[in-house]
C-alpha positions as CSV (number, residue, x, y, z in Angstrom):
1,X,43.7,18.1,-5.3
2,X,41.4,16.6,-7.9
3,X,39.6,14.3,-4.7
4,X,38.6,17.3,-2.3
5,X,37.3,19.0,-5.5
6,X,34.9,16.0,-5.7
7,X,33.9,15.9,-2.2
8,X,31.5,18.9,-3.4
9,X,29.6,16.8,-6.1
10,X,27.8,14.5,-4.0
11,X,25.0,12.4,-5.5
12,X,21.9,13.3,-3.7
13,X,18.4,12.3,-4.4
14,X,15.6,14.7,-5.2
15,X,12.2,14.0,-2.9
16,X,9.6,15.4,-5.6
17,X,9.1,12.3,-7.6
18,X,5.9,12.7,-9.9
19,X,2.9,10.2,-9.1
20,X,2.0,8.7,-12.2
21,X,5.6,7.1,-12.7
22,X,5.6,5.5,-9.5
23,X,2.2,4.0,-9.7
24,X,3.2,2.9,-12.8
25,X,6.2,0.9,-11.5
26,X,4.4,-0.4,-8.4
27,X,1.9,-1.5,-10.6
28,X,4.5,-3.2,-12.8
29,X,6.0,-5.0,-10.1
30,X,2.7,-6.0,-8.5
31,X,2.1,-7.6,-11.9
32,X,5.3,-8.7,-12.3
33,X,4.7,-11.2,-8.6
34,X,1.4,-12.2,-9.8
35,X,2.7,-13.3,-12.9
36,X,5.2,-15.5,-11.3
37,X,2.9,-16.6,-8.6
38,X,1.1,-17.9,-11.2
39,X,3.5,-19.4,-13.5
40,X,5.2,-21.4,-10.1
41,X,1.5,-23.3,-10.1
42,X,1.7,-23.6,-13.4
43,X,4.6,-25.7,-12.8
44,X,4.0,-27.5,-9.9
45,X,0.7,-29.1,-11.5
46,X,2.9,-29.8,-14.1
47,X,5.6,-31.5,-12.0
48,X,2.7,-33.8,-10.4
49,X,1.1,-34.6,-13.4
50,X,4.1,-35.7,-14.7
51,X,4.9,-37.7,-11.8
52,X,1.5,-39.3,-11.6
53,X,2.1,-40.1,-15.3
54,X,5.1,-41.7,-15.0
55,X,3.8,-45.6,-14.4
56,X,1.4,-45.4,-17.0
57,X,4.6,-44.4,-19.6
58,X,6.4,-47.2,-18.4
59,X,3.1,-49.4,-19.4
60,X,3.4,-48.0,-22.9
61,X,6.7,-48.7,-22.9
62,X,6.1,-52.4,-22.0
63,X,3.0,-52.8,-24.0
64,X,5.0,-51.6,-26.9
65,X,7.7,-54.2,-26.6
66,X,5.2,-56.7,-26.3
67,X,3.8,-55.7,-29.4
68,X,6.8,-55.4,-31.5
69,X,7.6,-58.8,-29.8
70,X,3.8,-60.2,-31.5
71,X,4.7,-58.7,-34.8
72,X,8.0,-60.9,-35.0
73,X,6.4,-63.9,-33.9
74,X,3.2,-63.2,-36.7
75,X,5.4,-62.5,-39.5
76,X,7.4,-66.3,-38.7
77,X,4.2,-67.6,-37.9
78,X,2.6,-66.2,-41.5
79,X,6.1,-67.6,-43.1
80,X,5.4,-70.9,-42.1
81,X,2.0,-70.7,-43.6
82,X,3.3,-69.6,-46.8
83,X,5.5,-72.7,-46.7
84,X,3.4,-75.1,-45.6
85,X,0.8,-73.6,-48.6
86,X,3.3,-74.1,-51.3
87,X,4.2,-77.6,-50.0
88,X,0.6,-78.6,-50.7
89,X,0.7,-77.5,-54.1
């Protein structure tokens, strides 16, 4: 039977592994950790500046309203002007 003839070709792992390979790929994985160590507190200070950020934006936000609100209210109040001038003349 085709099955007891594979029974023979077991996959089996060889014990001489060559150094420089494998210090190599510890090496790369050690890296690899480090480098995402890293790039987590990257993000966290990110994440907390951005939180701590967050009140001031809305300021803007507010502040910019306001001004847009001011611009209106200068451009009627420079239209009246011009009316008023060319009234007196």
């Amino acid at each position: 039977m085709a099955g007891d003839e594979r029974r023979g070709d077991k996959w089996t792992f060889d014990k001489r592994i060559p150094i420089i390979p494998a210090v190599l790929l510890i090496a790369q994985a050690i890296g690899f950790v480090v480098y995402a160590a890293k790039l987590e507190g990257r993000v966290v200070t990110l994440e907390e500046k951005s939180l701590k950020n967050e009140p001031l934006i809305e300021k803007v936000v507010r502040l910019d309203e306001k001004v847009v609100g001011l611009e209106k209210q200068g451009d009627r109040i420079l239209q009246k002007l011009d009316k008023v001038i060319e009234k007196g003349h």
